[in-house]
N, C-alpha and C positions, 0 to 999 in steps of 0.2 A: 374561460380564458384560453387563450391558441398559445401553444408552444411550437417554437422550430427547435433546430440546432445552430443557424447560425443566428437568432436570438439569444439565446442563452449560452452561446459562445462566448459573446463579447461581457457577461457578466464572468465567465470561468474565468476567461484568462487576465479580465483585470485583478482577480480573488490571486490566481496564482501568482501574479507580476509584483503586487501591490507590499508584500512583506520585501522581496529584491532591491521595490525601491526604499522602502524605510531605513532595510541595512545599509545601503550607501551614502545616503542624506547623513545619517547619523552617527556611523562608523569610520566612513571613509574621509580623509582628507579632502577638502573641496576641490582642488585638481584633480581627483579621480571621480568622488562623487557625480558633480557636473556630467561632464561626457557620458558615467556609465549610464547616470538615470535619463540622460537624454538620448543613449541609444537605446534604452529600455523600452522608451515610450512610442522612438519609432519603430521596434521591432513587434508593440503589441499592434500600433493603428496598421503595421502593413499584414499581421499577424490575423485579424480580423477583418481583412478586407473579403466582399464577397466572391468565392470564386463563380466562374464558367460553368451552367450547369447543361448538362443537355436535355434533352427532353427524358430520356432512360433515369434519369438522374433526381426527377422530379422531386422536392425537399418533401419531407413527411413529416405534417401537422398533428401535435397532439393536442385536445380540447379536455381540458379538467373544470369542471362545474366549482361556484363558489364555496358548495361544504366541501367538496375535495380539497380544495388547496387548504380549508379551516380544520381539515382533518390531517393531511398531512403533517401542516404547521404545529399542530397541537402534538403529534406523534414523536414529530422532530425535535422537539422543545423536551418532553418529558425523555425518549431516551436519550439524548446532552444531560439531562440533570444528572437519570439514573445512574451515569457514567461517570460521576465526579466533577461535571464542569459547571465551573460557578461555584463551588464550593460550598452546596446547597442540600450534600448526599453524602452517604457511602462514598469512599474514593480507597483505592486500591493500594499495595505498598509503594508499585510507582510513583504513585502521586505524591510521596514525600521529597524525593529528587525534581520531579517538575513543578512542584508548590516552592523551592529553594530558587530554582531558575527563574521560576514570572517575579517572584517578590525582588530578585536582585537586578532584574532587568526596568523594573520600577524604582528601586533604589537610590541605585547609581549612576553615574553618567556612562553614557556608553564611548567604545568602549569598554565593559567593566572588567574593573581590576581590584584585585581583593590587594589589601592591603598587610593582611595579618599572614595569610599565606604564601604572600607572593606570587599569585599565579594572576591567570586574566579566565575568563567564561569564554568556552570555547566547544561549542556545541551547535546541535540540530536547533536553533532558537527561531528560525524564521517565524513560524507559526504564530508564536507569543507575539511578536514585534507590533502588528495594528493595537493589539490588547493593550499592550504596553504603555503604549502614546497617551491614551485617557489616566492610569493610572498616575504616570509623571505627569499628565497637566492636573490633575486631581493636588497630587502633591505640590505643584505649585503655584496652585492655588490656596495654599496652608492648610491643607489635610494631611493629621498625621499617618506616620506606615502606615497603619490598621485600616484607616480610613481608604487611601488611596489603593492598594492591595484589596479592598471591596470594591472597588470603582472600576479595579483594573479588573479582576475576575467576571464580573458583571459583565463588562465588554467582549471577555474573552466566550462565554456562554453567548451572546449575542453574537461575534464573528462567527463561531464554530457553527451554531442553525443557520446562519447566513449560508455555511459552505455545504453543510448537510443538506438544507433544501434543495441547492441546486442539483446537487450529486444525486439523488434522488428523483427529482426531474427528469434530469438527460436519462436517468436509469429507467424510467418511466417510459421517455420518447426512444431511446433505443430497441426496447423490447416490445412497443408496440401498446404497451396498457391501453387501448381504449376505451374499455369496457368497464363497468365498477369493479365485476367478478376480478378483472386482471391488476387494476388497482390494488385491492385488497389483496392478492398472494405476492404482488410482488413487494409491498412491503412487510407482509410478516415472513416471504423467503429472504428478504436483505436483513430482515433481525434478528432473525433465527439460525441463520446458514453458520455451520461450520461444520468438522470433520467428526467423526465417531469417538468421539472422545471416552464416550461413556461406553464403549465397549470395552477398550485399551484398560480403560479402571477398571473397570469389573474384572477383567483379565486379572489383573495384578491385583486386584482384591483376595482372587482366589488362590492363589499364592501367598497371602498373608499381608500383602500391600494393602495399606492406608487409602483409601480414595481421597485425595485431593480437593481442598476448597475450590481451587480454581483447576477444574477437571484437566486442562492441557496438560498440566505438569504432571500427567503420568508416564510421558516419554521428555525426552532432552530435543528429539527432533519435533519441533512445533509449530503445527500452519496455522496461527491462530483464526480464530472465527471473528466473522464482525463484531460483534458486542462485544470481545474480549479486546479487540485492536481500540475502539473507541473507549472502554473503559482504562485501559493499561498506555496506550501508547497512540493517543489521537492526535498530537501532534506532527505525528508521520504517518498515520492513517488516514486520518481526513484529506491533505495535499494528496496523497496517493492515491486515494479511488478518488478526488476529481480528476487526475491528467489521466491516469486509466479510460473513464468512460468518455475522457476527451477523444483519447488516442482512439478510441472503438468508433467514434461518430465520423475520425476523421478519414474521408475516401483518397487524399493525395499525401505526399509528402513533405509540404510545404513547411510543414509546423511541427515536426518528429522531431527535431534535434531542440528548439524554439519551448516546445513541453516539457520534452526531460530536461534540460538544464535548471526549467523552473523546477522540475519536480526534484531537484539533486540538494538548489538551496532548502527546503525542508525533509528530504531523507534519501539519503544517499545510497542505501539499502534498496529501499522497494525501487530507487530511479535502477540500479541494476537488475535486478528483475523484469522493469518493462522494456530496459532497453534491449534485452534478447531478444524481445516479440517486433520490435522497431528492426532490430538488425537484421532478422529472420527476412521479414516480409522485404527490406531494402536488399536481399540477397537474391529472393526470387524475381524483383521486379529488374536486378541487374544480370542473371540469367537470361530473361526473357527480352529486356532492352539490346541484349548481344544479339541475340538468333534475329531479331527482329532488325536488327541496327539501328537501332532508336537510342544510344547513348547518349543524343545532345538532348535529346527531351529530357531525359531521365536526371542527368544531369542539372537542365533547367529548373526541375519539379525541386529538387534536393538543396541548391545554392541558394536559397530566398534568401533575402536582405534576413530575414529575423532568426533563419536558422544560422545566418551567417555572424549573426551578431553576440545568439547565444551562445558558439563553440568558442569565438576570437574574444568577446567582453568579459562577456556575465560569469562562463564556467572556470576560465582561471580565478577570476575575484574567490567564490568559493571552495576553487581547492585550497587555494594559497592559505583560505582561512582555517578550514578544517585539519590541513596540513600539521598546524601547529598546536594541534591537541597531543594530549600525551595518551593517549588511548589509540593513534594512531602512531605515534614516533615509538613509544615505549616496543622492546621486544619483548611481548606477550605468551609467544609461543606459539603452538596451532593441536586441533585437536585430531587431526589425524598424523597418525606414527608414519616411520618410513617404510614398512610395509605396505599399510593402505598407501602411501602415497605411489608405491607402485603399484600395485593393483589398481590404482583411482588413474594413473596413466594409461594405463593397457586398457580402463573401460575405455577411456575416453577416445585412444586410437583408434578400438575398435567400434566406439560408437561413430566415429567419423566415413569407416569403411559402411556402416549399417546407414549411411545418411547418404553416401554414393551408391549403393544398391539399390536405396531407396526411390531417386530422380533416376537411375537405369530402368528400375522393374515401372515408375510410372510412363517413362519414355515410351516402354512397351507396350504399357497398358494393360497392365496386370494386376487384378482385382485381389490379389493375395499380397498386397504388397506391405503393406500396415501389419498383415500376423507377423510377416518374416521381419519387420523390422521389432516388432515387441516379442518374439520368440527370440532374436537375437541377443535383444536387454536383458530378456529372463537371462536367457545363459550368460553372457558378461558381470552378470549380476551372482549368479552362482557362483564364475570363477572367485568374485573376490569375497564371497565367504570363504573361502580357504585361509584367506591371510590374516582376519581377524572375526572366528566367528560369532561373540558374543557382540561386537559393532554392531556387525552387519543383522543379529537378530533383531537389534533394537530397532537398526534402520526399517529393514523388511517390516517390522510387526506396524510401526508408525508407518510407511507408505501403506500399507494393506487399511489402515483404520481409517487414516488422515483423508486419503485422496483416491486410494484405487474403486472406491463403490463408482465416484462420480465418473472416474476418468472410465468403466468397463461400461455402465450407462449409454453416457454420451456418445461415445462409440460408432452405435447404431446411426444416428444421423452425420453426426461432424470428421468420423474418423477421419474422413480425405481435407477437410479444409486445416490451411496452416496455423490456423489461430490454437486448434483443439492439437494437432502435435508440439507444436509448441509447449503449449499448457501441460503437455505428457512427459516431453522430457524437461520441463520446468523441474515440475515435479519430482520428479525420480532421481535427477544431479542435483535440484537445490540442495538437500543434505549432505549432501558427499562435501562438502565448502565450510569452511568456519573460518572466523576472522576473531583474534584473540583467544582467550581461554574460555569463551561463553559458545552459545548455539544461536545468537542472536544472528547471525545471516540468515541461517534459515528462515526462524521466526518473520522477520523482517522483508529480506526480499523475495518472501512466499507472496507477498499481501497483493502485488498484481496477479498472480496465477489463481489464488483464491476467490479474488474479487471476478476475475474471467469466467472460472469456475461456477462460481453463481450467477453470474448471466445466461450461460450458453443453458443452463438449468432451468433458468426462466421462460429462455425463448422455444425448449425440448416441450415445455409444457402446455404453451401455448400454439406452439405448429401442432401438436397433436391435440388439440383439447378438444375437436369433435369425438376424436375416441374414448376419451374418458368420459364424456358426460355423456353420451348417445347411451340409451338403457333397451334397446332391440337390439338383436340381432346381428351383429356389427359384418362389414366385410372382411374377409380372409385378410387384405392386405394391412387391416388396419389392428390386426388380432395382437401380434405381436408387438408393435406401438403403443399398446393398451396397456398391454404387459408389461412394459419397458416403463411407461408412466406410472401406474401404479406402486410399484420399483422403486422410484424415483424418489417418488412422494416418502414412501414408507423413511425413504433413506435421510431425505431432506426431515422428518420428524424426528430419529433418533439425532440426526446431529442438533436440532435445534435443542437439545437436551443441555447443550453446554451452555447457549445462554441462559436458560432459563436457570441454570445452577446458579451463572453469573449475577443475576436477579435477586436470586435466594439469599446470598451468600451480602450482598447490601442490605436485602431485608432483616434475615438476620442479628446484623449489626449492630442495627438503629432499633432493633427490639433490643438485645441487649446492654447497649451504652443507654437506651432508654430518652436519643434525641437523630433528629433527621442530620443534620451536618456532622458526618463521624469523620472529618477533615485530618488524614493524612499529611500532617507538618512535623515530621520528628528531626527532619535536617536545618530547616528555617533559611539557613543561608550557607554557602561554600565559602565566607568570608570566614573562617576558622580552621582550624587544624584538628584534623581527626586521628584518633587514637583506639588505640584499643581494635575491639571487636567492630566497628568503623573504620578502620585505619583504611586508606583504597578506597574508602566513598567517592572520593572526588576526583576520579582517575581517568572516568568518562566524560565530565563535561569542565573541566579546566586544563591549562598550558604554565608549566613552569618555565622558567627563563626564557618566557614569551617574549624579552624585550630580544632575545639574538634570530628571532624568527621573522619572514620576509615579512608575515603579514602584518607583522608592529613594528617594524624597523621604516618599509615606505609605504603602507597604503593606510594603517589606523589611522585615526583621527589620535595624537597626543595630551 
């Protein structure tokens, strides 16, 4: 079977659009409903409309043989389960908070509004929302909770392969897999992939530290690994790496604003994260559109009916709704003091002067231009260990484990393209950020820099693969590449060590409770008031006196 991209576009973006319209139908008052999901629907048909290609541009067909796709399918299916979906496995502490969310989104009418607590559900819920639908018709069809809460989970394991296969796909046709050999690495590097985790432990093993079930939690700064995003928090990972390797297929700017909007109504996290790489690249191409005088074009590309529809419809709808969480209203605090916060100014001014030196020394064309910009980071990086150094050890020791193997790597071939700086200072400022008393920005709006990270990994390995596999002789130029892969490889093995812990730590489990569904439901529902060592459970995904808030006053449904 032939894969393109603008094949397999038109199933992304209906996967991505398709919960945006649910929330409306169902949430929003039919005065607003109406309009939004009929501008939705024209924002997707013009959203996938084919563009203008030139002959340069020629689309690139990938062909996967019948057992590949029965192989895929089959890989796809089993790690969804291993991961807790379907409620068929092992599922992690998370999953008692997102087992509390699906059950009460099948519950209750949407909407929902707890009655004993007084608050409403006000959360990342996109995801659940197709799942959802079967469970409430399940239930009214006279099946009791338990029943329909099986009906809905079932659906939700069947949407989520649905969105894994395609992710997987494009990730397949991006990188070129044509071949079995490349099939086969590039899915055990997208299961495998994460940061050196199991250095950082060992570290702090030797220290007298605990290694950790779940290897990341040996630092507070954490880029999680794919098998950890899909086990802990797949309802803003899976949307996430598909408008990612959307964004990566797409050559204009038509549909930049039109993605992340989509990608905001399921996680408003990683949608920050990719929208640096969107703003990055829309900055170069309005540099370039000046010198050139090309601003009406440029312009042209960026105004689409869909982008236009996403910033003025779709993205108010869910601020207004997330707005009225109390994890967003509450003052929480922040995790850097006033110290770092100035130190975290003066990087930042002076990473601004290190980004104008930068487009100086390329103007010139000067091949040193990338040291002075990461000799610069070093030292701005130095300065503000001064003002808090036990932070800044934690930071540095987690950047060194997390992401510096890949990003000194890469180097070698991507250092000049913007995708690979980008991804460097992703990297390096994502930590320095926190929102509320947790580290969950990082975590979270890492997972596009990560998911990039594992691409450009893919495609290092297979630009180079005649030098790894060639066993004569090799040429000079190819000596070094050889190196560098080998390198790669070693690095890409120790990080797959977190998943495989991840694995472990389910297996585990179901040996000792002595049954395969070790189902994570200790909350069951936010319709209750928590106490105790609990108290603050439900901080993140409800709104109290939701009724003085815009988004329950004019747009919910009553």
């Amino acid at each position: 079977m032939t894969f393109s991209y603008s094949k397999l576009k038109k199933a992304a973006f209906l996967l991505l659009a398709l919960p945006t319209l649910v929330f409306a139908v169902g949430f929003l008052r039919w005065w607003v409903a109406l309009p939004v999901a009929a501008l939705l629907a024209f924002a997707y048909i013009w959203s996938i409309r084919k563009e203008h290609q030139t002959e340069d541009e020629e689309e690139y067909q990938l062909y996967l043989r019948p057992w590949q796709l029965l192989v895929l399918l089959g890989i796809v299916t089993l790690w969804c389960i291993l991961s807790g979906l379907g409620n068929l496995y092992y599922q992690s502490s998370d999953w008692g908070a997102r087992n509390a969310i699906f059950r009460d989104l099948i519950r209750y009418r949407w909407p929902v509004i707890y009655d004993v607590s007084d608050t409403a559900l006000v959360y990342y819920i996109a995801f659940w929302l197709p799942a959802a639908l079967f469970g409430k018709l399940a239930a009214a069809m006279g099946a009791d909770l338990g029943h329909a809460f099986a009906v809905g989970n079932a659906a939700l394991l069947v949407w989520s392969i649905v969105n894994m296969l395609l992710i997987v796909l494009l990730v397949l046709l991006y990188v070129r897999a044509h071949s079995v050999k490349r099939f086969v690495i590039t899915l055990a590097i997208f299961i495998g992939f994460g940061g050196l985790d199991i250095i950082g432990a060992l570290c702090h093993r030797a220290f007298g530290v605990t290694i950790p079930y779940h290897l990341e939690w040996w630092t507070a700064y954490q880029y999680t690994s794919m098998t950890a995003c899909l086990g802990w928090v797949f309802n803003q990972a899976i949307p996430a790496w598909l408008t990612v390797i959307c964004f990566l297929h797409e050559k204009r700017l038509h549909n930049y604003a039109f993605l992340i909007v989509l990608c905001a109504a399921f996680a408003p996290l990683p949608c920050i994260g990719l929208a640096v790489y969107m703003l990055a690249i829309l900055a170069v191409r309005a540099v370039r559109a000046c010198r050139e005088k090309r601003v009406a074009d440029l312009l042209k590309e960026v105004l689409t009916p869909q982008n236009l529809i996403a910033a003025v419809a779709l993205l108010p709808i869910w601020l207004i709704y997330y707005m009225s969480n109390l994890a967003v209203s509450a003052d929480r605090g922040t995790l850097i003091s006033s110290p770092d916060r100035l130190a975290l100014a003066l990087l930042l001014a002076a990473s601004a002067i290190a980004v104008a030196a930068t487009v100086l020394l390329y103007r010139k064309k000067r091949e040193w231009q990338y040291a002075a910009v990461l000799a610069g980071t070093l030292l701005l990086l130095a300065v503000w260990s001064n003002f808090n150094l036990e932070v800044n050890r934690k930071y540095l020791c987690a950047l060194l484990v997390e992401s510096a193997a890949y990003l000194a790597l890469l180097a070698f071939d991507y250092r000049k393209t913007l995708l690979y700086r980008v991804a460097f200072f992703s990297a390096v400022f994502c930590p320095l950020f926190s929102v509320g008393t947790a580290f969950d920005f990082c975590m979270r709006a890492s997972i596009p820099t990560m998911f990039i990270l594992m691409i450009l990994c893919m495609e290092f390995l297979f630009r180079h693969e005649d030098a790894i596999t060639l066993r004569r002789e090799i040429a000079v130029e190819k000596r070094v590449p050889r190196v560098i892969c080998l390198l790669l490889i070693a690095v890409l093995l120790i990080g797959s060590v977190t998943a495989m812990r991840e694995f472990f730590t389910g297996f585990y489990a179901i040996v000792t409770e002595g049954k395969f569904n070790v189902v994570n439901d200790h909350i069951y529902t936010y319709n209750r008031t928590f106490e105790g060592a609990r108290e603050g459970a439900a901080l993140n995904f409800t709104a109290a006196n939701y009724e003085q808030t815009a988004f329950f006053r004019f747009f919910a449904k009553s």
